[in-house]
Residue, then its C-alpha position, 0 to 999 in steps of 0.5 A: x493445493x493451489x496457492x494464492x495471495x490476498x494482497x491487501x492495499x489499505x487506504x487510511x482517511x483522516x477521522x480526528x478521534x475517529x482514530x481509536x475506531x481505525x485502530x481497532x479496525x487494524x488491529x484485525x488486519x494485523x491479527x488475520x496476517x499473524x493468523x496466515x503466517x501461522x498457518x503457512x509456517x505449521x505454528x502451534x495453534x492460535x489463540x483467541x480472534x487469531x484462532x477464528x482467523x486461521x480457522x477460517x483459512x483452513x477451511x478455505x483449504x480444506x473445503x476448496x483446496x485454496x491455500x490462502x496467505x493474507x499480505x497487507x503490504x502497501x499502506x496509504x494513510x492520512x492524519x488519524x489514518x497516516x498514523x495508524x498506517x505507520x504503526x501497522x507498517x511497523x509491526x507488519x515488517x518488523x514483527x512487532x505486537x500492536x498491543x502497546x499501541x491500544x493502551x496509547x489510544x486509551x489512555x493518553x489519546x485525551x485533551x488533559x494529555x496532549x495540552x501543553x504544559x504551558x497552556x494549562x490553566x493552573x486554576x479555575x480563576x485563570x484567564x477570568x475574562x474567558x468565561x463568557x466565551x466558556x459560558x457561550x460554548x458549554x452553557x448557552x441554550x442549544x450549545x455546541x455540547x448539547x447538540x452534539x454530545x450524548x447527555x451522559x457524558x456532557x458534563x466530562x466534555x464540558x470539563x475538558x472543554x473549559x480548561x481547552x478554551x482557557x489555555x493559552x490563546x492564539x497559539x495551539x493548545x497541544x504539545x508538539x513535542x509532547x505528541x512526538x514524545x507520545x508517538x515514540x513512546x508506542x514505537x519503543x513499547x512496541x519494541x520492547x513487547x515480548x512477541x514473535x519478531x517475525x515479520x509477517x510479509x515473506x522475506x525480501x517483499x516489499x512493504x510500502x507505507x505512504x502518508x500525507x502531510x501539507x507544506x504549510x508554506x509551500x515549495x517552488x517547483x519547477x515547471x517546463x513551458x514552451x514559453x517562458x521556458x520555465x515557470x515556478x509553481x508553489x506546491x503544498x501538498x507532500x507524501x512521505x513514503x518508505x518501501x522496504x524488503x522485509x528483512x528479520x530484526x529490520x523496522x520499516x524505518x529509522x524510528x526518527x523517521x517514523x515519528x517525522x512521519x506520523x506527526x506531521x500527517x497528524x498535525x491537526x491545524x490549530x490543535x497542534x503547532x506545525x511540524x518543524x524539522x528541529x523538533x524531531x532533532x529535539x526529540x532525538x537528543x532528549x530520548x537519546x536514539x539517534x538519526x543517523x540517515x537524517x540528510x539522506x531522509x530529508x533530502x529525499x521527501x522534501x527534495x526541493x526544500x534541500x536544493x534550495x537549502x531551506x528544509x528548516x523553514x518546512x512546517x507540516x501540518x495535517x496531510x488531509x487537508x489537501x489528500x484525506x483520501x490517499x489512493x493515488x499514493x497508493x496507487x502509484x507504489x503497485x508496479x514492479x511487486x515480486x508475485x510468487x503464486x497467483x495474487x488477488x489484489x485488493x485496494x481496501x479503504x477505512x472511512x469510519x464516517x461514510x455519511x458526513x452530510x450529518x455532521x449539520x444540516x446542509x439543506x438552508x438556501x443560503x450559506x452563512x458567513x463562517x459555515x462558508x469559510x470553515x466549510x471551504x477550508x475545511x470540511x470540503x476538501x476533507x469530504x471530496x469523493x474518490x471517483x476519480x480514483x475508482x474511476x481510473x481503477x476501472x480504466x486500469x481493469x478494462x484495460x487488461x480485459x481488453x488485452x484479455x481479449x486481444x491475446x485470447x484472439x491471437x492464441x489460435x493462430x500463434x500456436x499453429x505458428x509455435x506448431x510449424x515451427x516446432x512440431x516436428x524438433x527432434x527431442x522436442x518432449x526431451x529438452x535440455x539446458x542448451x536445446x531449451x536456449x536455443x528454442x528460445x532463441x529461435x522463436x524469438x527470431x522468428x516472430x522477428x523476421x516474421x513480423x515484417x515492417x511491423x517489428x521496427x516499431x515493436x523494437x523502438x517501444x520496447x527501446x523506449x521502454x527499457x530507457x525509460x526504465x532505466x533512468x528510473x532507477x537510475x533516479x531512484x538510487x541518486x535523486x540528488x544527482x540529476x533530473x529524470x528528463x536529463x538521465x534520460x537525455x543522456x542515455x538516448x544520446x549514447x545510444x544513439x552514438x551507438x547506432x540505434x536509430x535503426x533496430x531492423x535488419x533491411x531483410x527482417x528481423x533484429x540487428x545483432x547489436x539490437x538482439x545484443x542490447x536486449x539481451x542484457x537490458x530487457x528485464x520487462x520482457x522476461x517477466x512479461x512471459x513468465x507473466x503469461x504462462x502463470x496467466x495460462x496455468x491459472x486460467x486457461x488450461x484448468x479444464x484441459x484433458x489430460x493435464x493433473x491438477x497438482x502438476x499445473x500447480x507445481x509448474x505454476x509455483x515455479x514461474x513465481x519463483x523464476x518470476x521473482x529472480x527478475x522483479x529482485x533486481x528491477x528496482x535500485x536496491x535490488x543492484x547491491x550497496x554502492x550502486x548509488x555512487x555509480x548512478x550519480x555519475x550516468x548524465x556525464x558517462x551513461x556507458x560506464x552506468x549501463x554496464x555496471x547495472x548490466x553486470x549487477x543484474x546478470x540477466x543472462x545468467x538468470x536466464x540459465x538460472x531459470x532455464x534450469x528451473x523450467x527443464x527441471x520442471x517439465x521432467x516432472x509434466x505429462x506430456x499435455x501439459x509439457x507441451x502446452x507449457x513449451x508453446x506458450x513459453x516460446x511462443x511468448x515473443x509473437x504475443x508480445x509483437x502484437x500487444x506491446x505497441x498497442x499498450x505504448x510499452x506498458x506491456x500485460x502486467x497482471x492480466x486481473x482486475x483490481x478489486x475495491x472493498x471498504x470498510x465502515x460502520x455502514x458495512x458492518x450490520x451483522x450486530x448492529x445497524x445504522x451505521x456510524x452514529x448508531x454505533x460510534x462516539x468520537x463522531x460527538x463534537x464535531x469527531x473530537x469526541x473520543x479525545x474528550x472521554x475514555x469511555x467514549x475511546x473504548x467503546x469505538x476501539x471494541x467496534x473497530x474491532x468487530x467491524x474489522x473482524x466482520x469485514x476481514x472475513x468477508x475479505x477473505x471468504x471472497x477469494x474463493x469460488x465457489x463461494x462458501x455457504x452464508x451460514x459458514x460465514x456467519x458463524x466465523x463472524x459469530x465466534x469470532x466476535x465473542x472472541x474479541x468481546x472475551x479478550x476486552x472485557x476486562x480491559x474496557x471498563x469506563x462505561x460499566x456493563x459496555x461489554x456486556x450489553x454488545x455480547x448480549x447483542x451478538x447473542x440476539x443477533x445469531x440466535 
């Protein structure tokens, strides 16, 4: 059966109260992975939404023969967005339930729990001389309340709302000891919970969680000039990031850290104090939990504040304001992900208020005095669109069907080479071990000399690239130690000692020291080949007379897994402990670095590793297929002399655009139309709403759910080609909606008959 991952890239925005519907929205993407890890694994059978899920993908396999798993494993987020982002995180790699986290949300996601303290008014009477400010806000005709607050709850909000205002003044009304208490408290349940403490990504994958948050008072950066030669520049904006293989019984991070993370993106300004580094020690002494990478964590997020020794003055308030829309973060984590079967990509995106122009009218000829100030300060940035994100996405995908069509181009003629060159290889249809590396060898030689003038200039990028490369991960295991630009320096100066101006033999073809050198080092162009042949046995020979569907899928699951041996050691954690003493010393003796990444990666020894595994392989194959197979893998090296210069060194990577999907109220109808003020409550009082009434945080939770279970559907359904029929759909989309409203009705109870009327609802809708 064919195989293959739907990997899901979740971009969280910010939202305020609009939080609680995201998280009902995730907890869906965490039930359909629990429900394709299920199925993969052969589990006993799933209960409730998670039944509805797996259903669906044993449809998929047994209607169109697609074995589908689901991977949410890289996830951006913003405020309300960040912290949800890091719960998720969480009990993706570590296995842990989320349930803990929706009774956090309900019941203590409210202004009378987040106050502070200090700041409660302790009677009526209090701060008397704030009652005609109470008066104005509340009470006036036409207040704020009025306007923006559904007349069945005004008088709680407005309750809730006298006791905000006559708190303490000029200084924010909420706790930020008591939020950071509030976010460990969730994490530690979630610990405790009893649930399978399996991680749902496979083991050794990587899982990225990336959040934002904003340096209040700015950091120096350095930046180089021609003249002056260097100039200082304030940054604000900070991304907190961690990316862990998931290993059983391992949390994403330390759960200081993860606290650190999800209260500074969730700083709202003025609502809560900043984030400041010493309230996190305070944390960690009062629950007694320990933080034993703390230095090594706070150098590496916030790097130019250790150099210049003042990590102490850092406060962090909400990351959207300057990045509510992380995409660039996410983005920038997609290279260098292990692939064992064939990967759909997916960059999905919560907005939960795609409509923001209704927040007020917009359409006066002139712009007041504080709708200008607020609205530049805040509402703007919040509200800037992701063009520019789709639009280098799509940049990104009509670059690879550009080279699509470059190597469709070149397949013709590159094979009758691979055919004159080895068409007549005694034991050709019989390799082994030794003939298979001598082949390789060959033809990589061939298309060497073959190449004429034009290989010294395929030689330097790939040179270059390596290099780069190199001092990537050199950086990554020892930040601390140097720059890139001087890592990099360093290694072209011994390089360059060694002879490596000249790549090219005068004759045609790689010098012995060149060939030497990329033998051991050029990690980037055996995955790029193996890259190919997945290309081919996915795409390019599913028609081919005479080839069986089950041997391309089994020749196809063995290039992921030999692809897999070299994406583990590309990275610095795939080198092994230890490794980061070494790379701190590569600008003083970049010889002595080099050989020890040389001697952790062993990538000839990987080459015999896989060699192994391909001879295996071609034993099981038809004849067609073996040598389809064996002139595309030795032909590899011509493809790869004309495109790589082409591409400045980025090489093919993945041959397959990157697709874009959303979910929000306005693309989730099958219940309810209008979009986000037809169906949620926290978008009330300027998206403060949900924090001042439970029942308003109920009933976003359950549609968060049922938009998420709706849009989670049609993700995955959207794998498969051809498509399943609409009435199929609808009907996953119909159970899997009583099921969530089964699930709930017990538990959300504030506004009586809430559940029942949207059950009452689904019937009309699928009847």
């Amino acid at each position: 059966m064919r195989q293959k991952e739907l990997r899901i890239a979740l971009v969280c925005y910010g939202g305020i109260s609009l939080a609680v519907y995201m998280h009902g929205i995730t907890k869906e993407l965490w039930f359909a992975t629990r429900a394709s890890r299920a199925m993969h694994r052969h589990d006993p059978p799933s209960y409730g939404v998670e039944a509805v899920y797996r259903s669906l993908l044993e449809t998929l396999a047994e209607a169109r023969g697609l074995k589908l798993r689901v991977l949410v494993d890289i996830i951006s987020g913003a405020s309300a967005g960040g912290i949800n982002g890091v719960f998720l995180a969480q009990a993706l790699g570590s296995g842990q339930s989320l349930e803990p986290l929706t009774r956090l949300w309900l019941e203590r996601a409210d202004v009378d729990v987040l106050l502070d303290p200090d700041a409660k008014p302790w009677s009526r009477f209090a701060k008397f001389w704030a009652q005609p400010i109470v008066w104005f806000v509340l009470s006036r005709p036409g207040n704020v309340v009025s306007r923006t607050v559904a007349q069945g709850t005004r008088a709680e909000v407005r309750r809730k709302v006298s006791r905000l205002i006559r708190a303490r003044w000029f200084a924010p009304p909420f706790s930020g000891i008591g939020f950071s208490h509030l976010i460990a408290e969730a994490l530690e349940a979630m610990a405790t919970t009893e649930c399978d403490h399996t991680p749902l990504l496979p083991p050794g994958h990587p899982l990225d969680l990336q959040v934002t948050a904003t340096d209040f008072n700015g950091h120096l950066e350095e930046l180089r000039l021609n003249s002056p030669p260097t100039v200082e520049e304030s940054e604000h904006r900070l991304s907190i990031g961690f990316r862990r293989p998931v290993a059983p019984g391992q949390d994403v991070a330390a759960e200081a850290e993860l606290v650190f993370a999800a209260r500074a993106t969730a700083s709202f300004p003025g609502a809560f104090p900043p984030l400041m580094v010493d309230e996190i020690d305070r944390l960690v002494r009062e629950r007694e939990i320990g933080w034993p990478g703390r230095d090594a964590f706070l150098q590496r997020v916030m790097p130019t504040r250790w150099k210049r020794k003042s990590i102490a003055e850092a406060a962090l308030v909400d990351g959207a304001v300057l990045v509510n829309r992380p995409f660039a973060q996410a983005m920038g984590v997609l290279r260098d992900r292990p692939a064992q079967r064939e990967v759909d990509r997916r960059f999905v995106y919560i907005d939960p208020s795609p409509d923001h122009m209704r927040y007020s009218t917009r359409t006066e000829r002139t712009v007041g005095f504080f709708s200008a100030i607020f609205g530049s300060l805040s509402s703007i940035p919040r509200e800037q669109p992701i063009r520019d994100n789709l639009e280098a996405i799509e940049r990104q995908s009509n670059e690879r069907a550009r080279l699509r069509g470059i190597i469709d181009a070149l397949r013709p003629e590159i094979e009758d080479t691979v055919e004159r060159l080895f068409g007549y290889t005694l034991f050709f249809d019989h390799p082994n071990l030794k003939r298979l590396g001598t082949w390789r060898n060959k033809a990589q030689q061939a298309a060497a000399e073959q190449a004429g003038f034009a290989f010294h200039g395929y030689a330097q990028v790939k040179l270059g690239g390596i290099v780069d490369a190199l001092a990537e991960v050199i950086v990554e295991a020892a930040p601390e130690a140097a720059t890139r630009g001087a890592v990099e320096a360093a290694l072209w100066r011994h390089l360059r000692g060694l002879g490596f101006e000249r790549l090219a033999l005068a004759g045609g073809g790689a010098s012995p020291e060149t060939i030497a050198f990329f033998r051991t080092h050029d990690i980037a162009f055996r995955i790029r080949r193996l890259k190919l042949l997945a290309r081919r046995l996915t795409h390019d020979w599913d028609e081919a007379e005479g080839i069986a569907p089950a041997a391309r899928e089994a020749a196809r699951d063995m290039v992921y897994r030999a692809q897999a041996l070299y994406q583990g050691r590309e990275t610095a954690s795939g080198l092994g402990p230890g490794f980061a003493a070494t790379a701190a010393v590569a600008t003083n003796d970049p010889a002595a670095v080099l050989s020890a990444i040389a001697a952790r990666r062993d990538l000839m020894g990987i080459d015999r590793e896989v060699d192994a595994m391909i001879v295996a392989a071609l034993e099981g194959m038809d004849k067609p297929l073996r040598r389809r197979f064996l002139y595309a893998y030795l032909g590899f090296p011509f493809y790869d002399v004309a495109t790589l210069p082409l591409l400045q060194g980025e090489g093919m990577g993945e041959f397959d655009p990157i697709k874009v999907d959303r979910i929000s109220p306005d693309d989730a109808t099958s219940i309810r139309s209008g979009g986000t003020y037809a169906c949620l409550r926290g978008v009330e009082f300027f998206n403060f709403g949900a924090f001042f009434s439970r029942a308003y945080r109920e009933n976003d939770y359950l549609w968060g759910r049922l938009h998420g279970a709706e849009r989670t559907i049609d993700l995955i359904a959207s794998t498969v080609s051809p498509a399943l029929a609409d009435s199929v759909i609808r009907a996953f989309k119909r159970d899997a909606f009583f099921a969530i409203l089964e699930e709930e009705k017990d538990r959300l109870a504030a506004e009586p008959g809430m559940v029942e009327r949207v059950v009452e609802e689904v019937r009309a809708a699928f009847s």
